[in-house]
C-alpha positions in Angstrom: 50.1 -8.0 -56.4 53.0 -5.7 -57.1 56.1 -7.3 -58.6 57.8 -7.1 -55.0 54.9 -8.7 -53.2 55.4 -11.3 -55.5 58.7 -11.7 -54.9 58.0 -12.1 -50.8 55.5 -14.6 -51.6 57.3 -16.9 -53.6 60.3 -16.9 -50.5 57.7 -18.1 -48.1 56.6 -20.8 -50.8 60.2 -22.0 -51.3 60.7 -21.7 -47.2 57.8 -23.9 -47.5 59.6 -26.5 -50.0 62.7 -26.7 -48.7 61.2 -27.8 -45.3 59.5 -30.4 -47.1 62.2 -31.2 -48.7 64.2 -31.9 -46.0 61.2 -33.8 -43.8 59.9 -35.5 -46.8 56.9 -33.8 -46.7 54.4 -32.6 -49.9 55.7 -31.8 -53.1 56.3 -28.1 -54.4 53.5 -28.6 -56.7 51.1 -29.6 -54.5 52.9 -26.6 -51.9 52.1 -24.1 -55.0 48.2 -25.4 -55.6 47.6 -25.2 -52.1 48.7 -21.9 -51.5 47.1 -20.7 -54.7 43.5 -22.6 -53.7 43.9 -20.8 -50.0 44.8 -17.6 -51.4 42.2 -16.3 -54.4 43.3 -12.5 -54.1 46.1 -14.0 -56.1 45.2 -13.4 -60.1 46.2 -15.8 -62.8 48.9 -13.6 -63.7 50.4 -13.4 -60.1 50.0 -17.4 -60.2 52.1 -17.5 -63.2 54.6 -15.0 -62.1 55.7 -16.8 -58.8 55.3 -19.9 -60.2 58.0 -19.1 -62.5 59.6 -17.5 -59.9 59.6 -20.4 -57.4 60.8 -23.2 -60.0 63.6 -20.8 -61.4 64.7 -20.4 -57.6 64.6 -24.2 -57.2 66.3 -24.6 -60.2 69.3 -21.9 -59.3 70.8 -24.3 -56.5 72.7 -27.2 -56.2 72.4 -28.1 -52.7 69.1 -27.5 -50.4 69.4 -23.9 -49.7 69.6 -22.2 -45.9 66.2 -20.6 -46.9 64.2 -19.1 -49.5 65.8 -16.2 -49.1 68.7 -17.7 -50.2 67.5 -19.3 -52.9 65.6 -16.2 -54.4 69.3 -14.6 -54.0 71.1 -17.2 -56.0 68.6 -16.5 -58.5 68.5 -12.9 -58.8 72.6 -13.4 -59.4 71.6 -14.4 -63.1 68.4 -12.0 -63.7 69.3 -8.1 -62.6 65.4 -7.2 -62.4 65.3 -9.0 -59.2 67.6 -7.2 -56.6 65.6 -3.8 -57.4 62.4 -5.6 -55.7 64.4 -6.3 -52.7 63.6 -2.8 -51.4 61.7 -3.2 -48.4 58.5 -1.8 -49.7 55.8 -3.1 -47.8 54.9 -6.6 -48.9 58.1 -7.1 -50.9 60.9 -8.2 -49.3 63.9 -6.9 -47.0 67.2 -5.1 -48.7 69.6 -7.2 -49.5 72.4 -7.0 -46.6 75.9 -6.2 -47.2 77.3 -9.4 -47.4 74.6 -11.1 -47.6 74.9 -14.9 -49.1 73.2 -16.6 -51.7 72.4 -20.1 -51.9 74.8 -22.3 -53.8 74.5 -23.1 -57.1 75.4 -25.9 -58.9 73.5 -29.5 -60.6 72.7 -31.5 -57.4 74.0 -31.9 -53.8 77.5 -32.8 -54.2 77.4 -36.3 -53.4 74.5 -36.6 -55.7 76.7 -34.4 -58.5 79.6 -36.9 -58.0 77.5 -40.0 -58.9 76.0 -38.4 -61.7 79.5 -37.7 -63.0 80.5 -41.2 -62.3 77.5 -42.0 -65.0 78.9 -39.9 -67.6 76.7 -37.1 -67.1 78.2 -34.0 -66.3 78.8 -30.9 -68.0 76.1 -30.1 -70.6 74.4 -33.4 -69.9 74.0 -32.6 -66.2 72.9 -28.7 -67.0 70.4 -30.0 -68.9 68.8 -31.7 -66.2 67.1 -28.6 -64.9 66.2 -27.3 -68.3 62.5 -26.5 -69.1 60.6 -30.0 -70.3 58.4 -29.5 -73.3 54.7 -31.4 -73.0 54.6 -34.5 -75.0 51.2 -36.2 -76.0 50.9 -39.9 -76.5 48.0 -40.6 -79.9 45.8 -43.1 -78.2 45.5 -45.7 -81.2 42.6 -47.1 -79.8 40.6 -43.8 -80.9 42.7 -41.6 -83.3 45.9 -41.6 -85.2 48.2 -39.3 -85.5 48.4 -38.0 -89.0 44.8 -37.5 -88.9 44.3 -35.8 -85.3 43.5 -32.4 -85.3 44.2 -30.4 -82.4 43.1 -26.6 -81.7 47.3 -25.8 -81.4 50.3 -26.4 -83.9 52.2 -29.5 -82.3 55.6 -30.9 -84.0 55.6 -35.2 -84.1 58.3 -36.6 -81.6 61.0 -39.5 -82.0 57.9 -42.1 -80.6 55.3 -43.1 -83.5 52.5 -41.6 -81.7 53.9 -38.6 -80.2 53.3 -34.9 -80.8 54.9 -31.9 -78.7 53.6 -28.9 -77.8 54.2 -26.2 -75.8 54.7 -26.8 -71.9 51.6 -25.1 -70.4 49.2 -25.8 -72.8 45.7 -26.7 -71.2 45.1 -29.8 -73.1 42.6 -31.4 -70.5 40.4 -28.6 -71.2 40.1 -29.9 -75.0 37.3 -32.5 -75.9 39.6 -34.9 -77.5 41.5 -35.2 -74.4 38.0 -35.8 -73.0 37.2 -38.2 -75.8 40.5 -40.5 -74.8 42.4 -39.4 -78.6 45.2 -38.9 -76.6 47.4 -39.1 -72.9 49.9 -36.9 -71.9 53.2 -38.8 -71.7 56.4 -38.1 -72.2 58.7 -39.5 -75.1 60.9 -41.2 -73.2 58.2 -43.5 -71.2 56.5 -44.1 -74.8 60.2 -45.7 -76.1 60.2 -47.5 -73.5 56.7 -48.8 -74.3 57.8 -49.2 -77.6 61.0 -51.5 -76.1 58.1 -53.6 -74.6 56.9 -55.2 -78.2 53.8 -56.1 -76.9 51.5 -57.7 -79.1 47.8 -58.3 -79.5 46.9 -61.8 -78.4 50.0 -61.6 -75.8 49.7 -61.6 -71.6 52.1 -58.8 -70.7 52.4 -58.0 -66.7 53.1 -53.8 -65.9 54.7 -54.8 -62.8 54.9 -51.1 -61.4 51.9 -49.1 -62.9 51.3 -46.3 -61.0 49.1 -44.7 -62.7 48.8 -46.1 -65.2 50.5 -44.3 -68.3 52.4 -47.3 -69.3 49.8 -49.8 -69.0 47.4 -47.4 -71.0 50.0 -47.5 -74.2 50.8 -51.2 -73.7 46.8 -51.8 -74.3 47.3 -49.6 -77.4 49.7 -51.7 -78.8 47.9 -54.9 -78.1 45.2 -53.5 -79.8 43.1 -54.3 -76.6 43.4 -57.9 -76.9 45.0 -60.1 -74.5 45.3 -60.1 -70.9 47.4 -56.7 -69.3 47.5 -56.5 -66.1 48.6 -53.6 -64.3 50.0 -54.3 -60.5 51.5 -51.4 -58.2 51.8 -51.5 -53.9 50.5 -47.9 -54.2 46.7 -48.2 -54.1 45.9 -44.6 -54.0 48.1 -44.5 -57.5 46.5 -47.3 -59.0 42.8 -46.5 -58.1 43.5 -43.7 -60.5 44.1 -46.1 -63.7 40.0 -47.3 -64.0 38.7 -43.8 -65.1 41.6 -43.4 -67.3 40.9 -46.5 -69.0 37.9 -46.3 -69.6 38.4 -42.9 -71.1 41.0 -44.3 -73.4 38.9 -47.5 -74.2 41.1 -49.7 -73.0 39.3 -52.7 -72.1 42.2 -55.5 -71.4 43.7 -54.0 -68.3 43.1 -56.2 -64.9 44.5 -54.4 -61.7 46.5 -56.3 -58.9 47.4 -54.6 -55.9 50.3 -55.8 -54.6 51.6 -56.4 -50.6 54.5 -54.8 -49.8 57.1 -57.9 -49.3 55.1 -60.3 -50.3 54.3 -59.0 -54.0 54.2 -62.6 -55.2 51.4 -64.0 -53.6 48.8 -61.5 -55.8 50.4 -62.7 -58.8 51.1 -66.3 -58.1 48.7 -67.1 -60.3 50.1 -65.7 -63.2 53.7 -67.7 -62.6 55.8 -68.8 -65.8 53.1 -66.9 -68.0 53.9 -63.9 -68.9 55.1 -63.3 -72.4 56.6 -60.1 -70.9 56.9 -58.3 -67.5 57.7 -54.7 -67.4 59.4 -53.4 -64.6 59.2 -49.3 -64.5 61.2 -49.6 -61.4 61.3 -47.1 -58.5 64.1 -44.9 -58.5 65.8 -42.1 -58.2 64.1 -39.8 -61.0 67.0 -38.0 -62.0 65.9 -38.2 -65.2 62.9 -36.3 -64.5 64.3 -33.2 -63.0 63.3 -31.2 -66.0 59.8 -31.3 -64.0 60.3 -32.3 -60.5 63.9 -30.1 -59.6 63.2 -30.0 -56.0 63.9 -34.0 -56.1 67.6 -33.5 -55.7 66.9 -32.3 -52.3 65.1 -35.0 -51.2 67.6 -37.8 -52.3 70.0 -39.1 -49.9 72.0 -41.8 -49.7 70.6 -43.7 -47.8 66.9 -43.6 -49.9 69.4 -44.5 -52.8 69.9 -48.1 -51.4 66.9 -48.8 -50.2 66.0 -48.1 -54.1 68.6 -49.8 -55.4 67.5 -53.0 -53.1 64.3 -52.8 -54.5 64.9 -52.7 -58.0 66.9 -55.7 -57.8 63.9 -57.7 -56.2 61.8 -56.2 -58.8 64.0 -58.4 -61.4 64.1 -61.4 -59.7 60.3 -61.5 -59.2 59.7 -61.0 -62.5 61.8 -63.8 -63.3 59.4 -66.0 -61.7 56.2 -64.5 -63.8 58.0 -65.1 -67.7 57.1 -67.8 -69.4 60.3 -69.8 -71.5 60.8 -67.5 -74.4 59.6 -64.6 -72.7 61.2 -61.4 -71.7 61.9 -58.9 -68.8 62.0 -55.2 -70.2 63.5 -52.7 -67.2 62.9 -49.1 -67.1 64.1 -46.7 -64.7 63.9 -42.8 -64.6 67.3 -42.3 -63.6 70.5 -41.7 -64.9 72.5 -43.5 -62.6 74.2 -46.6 -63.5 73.4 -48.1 -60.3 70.4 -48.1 -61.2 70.7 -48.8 -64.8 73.3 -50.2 -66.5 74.7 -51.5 -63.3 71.6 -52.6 -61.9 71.0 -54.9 -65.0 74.4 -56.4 -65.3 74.2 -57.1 -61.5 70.7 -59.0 -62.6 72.1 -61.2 -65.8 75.1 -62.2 -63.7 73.0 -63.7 -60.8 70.2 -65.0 -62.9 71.6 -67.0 -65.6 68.6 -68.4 -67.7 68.3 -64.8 -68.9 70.1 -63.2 -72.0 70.0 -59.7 -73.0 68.6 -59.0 -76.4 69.2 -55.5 -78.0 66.5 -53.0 -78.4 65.8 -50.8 -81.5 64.7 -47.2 -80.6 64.5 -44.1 -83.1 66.4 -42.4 -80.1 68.9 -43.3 -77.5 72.9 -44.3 -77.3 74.0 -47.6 -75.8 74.5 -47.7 -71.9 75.8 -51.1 -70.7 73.3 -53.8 -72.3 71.1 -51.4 -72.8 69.8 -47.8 -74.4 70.0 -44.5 -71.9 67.6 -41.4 -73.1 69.0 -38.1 -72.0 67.4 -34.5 -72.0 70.8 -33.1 -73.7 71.1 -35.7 -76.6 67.5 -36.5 -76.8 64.8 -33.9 -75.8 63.3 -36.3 -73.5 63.4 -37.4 -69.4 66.1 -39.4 -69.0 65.7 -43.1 -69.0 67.4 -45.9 -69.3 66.1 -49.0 -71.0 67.1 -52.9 -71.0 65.1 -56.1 -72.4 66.7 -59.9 -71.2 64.8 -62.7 -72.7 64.2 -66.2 -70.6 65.8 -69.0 -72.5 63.3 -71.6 -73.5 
């Protein structure tokens, strides 16, 4: 493909996106392999070149642009080899018009911008947001340990006790130790809050959100595989994913639960008042995982912001019914938004008042509210925020 086909093709792939965007529809990752699978003329080098092309688009507006067009435009603003390949050479793209606009720029849609700011994170925190996220690998202490692993690339050891980073791209399912289960991909942030768990061997610890599964898989780690995990989720497409990566990790412990929308109780009534912890990696937002996902910010509204919101704080009050006396709640959320962090979990201990919050020691983090908020800017990682409350016995 010539660099102006290229170009042309990655402004029908962000047309593409932003119409999902707006109906809710696929994710530009799954947009990108699609198109990619569908069209094999395209060589690894043109998939890396509108890839980059595409997410640097994305990345370039605030709001959901007009079209790709647009978006392509607002990019082009900040690299000068673009506006050359607008030259209506056949494949490539149209010349630009006289007068012709660019999408806006800018963090997030402005309402979205406003709330961030309303969290403290503007400026350089906010800009970071949409930086490039490195790809962090979580030691599987079931199988290897860090200071002994050898890998076929240099990596750097992160803030986590098990983590190593390497550079983003790098094909690490392709290496037999990923293979063997030495190690998961995870980022730093979800292995401190892990580590904010203190699960221990022996313990029953509930992952009341799994997914997945990436959580669950470090939690057996710690409890050296003995105990009783169990992993729950209302997503069973997500959490049909976690046997095969457990049993790749050797994690033996994990039981699955798949929970009723609504009625998420009754598949864990059995466990009531016995949990030594319950994890709650709430649904959210995922500001803090723009690095990865930008397009996000144009699928948040408001109104999907309550109906998170709402169910993060029923979240918290079912896991108050699963914690034993003495035991604790740890809540995680990818966002950066104190409504559904710090505010979130001050709404929770001021309702439910046989619960104290207890402060958490993490080698990264600054205090938000009662509790620790991971950034991109300060930290290197997604951004988080983390809280532990502890049931009074």
């Amino acid at each position: 493909m010539t660099p102006a086909a290229r170009v042309q093709t990655s402004i029908e792939l962000l047309d593409a996106i932003i119409e999902a965007a707006r109906s809710k529809g696929a994710p530009a990752d799954r947009i990108l392999a699609e198109w990619f699978r569908n069209n094999r003329f395209a060589g690894s080098k043109d998939r890396r070149a509108i890839r980059e092309l595409v997410y640097s688009a994305i990345r370039a507006c605030g709001p959901v642009p007009d079209s790709g067009r647009a978006a392509m435009l607002r990019f082009a603003e900040s690299d000068a080899s673009l506006a050359p390949l607008f030259d209506g050479s056949n494949y490539g793209p149209a010349p630009i018009g006289a007068g012709e606009a660019a999408a806006e720029g800018g963090v997030a849609p402005a309402w979205l911008a406003q709330r961030l700011s309303q969290s403290d994170i503007e400026g350089a925190e906010a800009e970071a947001l949409l930086g490039r996220a490195p790809l962090d690998l979580r030691v599987n202490t079931l199988k290897a340990d860090r200071a002994t692993l050898a890998l076929p690339v240099e990596t750097a050891n992160t803030d986590a006790p098990h983590g190593l980073r390497l550079e983003p791209g790098t094909q690490v399912e392709q290496w037999a130790e990923w293979r063997e289960g030495a190690f998961e991909v995870q980022d730093t942030g979800s292995q401190l809050a892990c580590l904010a768990v203190d699960a221990k061997p022996g313990e029953t610890v509930i992952d009341l959100c799994a997914g997945g599964g990436g959580k669950t898989l470090a939690l057996a780690a710690a409890m050296d595989n003995l105990g009783r995990l169990i992993a729950s989720d209302t997503d069973r497409g997500r959490l049909s994913r976690l046997a095969p990566r457990a049993e790749r990790a050797g994690a033996t412990i994990i039981e699955t639960r798949l929970l009723d929308p609504k009625r998420e109780f009754e598949a864990l009534a059995d466990l009531e008042g016995q949990a030594d912890a319950v994890m709650i990696d709430a649904p959210c937002s995922g500001t803090g995982t723009w690095r990865r996902n930008p397009e996000a910010r144009w699928r948040l509204d408001e109104a999907e912001l309550a109906r998170l919101t709402a169910l993060q704080s029923e979240l918290l009050d079912l896991a108050t019914r699963l914690v034993k006396p003495g035991g604790r709640i740890i809540y995680v959320t990818c966002s950066l938004l104190d409504e559904e962090g710090a505010g979130q979990f001050e709404a929770f201990l001021e309702r439910v008042n046989t619960f104290s919050p207890q402060g958490i020691s993490l080698p990264a983090g600054r205090p938000r509210g009662n509790g620790i908020r991971l950034t991109p800017y300060h930290d290197g990682t997604d951004g988080f925020f983390i809280a532990r409350a502890d049931r009074s016995c």
